[in-house]
N, C-alpha and C positions, 0 to 999 in steps of 0.2 A: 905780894898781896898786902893791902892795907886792910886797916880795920877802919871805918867813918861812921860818922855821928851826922844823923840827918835830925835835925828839932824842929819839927813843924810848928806854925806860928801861935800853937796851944798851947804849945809845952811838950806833946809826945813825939819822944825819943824812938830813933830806928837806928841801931848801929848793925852795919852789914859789913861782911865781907867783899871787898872790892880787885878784880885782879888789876896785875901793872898792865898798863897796855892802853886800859879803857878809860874814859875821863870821867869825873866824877858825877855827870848825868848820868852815862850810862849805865852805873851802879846803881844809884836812884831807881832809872827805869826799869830796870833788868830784875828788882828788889820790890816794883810796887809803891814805891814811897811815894805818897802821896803830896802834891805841891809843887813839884817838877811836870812841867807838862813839856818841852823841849819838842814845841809842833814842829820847826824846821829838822828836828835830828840829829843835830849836833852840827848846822852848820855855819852857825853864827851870823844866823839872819832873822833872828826874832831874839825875844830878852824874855821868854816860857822859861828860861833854869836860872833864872837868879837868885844868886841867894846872898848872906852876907856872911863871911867869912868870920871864924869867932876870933877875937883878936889877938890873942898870944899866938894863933896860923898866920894870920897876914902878911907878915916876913918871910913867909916858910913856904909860900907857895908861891910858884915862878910870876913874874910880874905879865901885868895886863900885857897888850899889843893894841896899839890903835884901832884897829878894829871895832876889838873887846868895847875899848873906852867909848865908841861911838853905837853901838848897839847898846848901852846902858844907858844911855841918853831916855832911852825906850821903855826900860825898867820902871817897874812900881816901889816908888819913894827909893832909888838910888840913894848910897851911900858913896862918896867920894873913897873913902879910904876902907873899907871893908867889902862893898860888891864885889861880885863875881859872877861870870856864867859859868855854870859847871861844864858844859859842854867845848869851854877852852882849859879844862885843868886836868892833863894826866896823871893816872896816880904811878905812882912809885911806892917804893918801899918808905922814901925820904915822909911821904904822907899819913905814916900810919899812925891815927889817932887824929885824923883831921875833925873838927866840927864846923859845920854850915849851917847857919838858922834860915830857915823858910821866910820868905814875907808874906804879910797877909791875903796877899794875892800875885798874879801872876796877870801881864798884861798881854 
């Protein structure tokens, strides 16, 4: 189980319990957190769960995959080096204490 920090693009904080298993959309979703809409599901066919990884995490969570890199294409105001889709990130215990900030929208 991880603990995460969701910061939506106002400033409020939502840290949830997360179990291992699930990626960190589906914490999000499963939580309410508002700003993750992940319309496909987690299938990495829309850029609904982006978020931007806070940057002391960016090392810490397993790298993109082409895919990833080409559905961010898609993302509202991508960040080269801190994006992410949650719905490509499982948590582990390695995660506990991850932070992700919302963007102002979700495309």
């Amino acid at each position: 189980m991880a603990k995460i920090t969701y910061i939506e693009h106002n400033g409020t904080k939502h840290v949830v319990d997360v179990a291992n298993g699930l990626t960190v959309m589906e914490g999000a979703r499963d939580n309410n957190i508002p700003g993750i809409e992940a319309d496909c599901g987690g299938a990495c066919a829309c850029s609904t769960c982006h978020v931007y990884i806070d940057k002391d995490w960016v090392a810490k969570v397993p790298p993109k995959d082409a895919m990833e890199e080409d559905m961010l294409d898609f993302a509202y105001e991508p960040n080269p080096e801190t994006s992410r889709l949650t719905c490509q990130i499982k948590v582990t215990d390695a995660l506990d204490g991850l932070i992700v900030n919302l963007p102002e929208k979700q495309i």
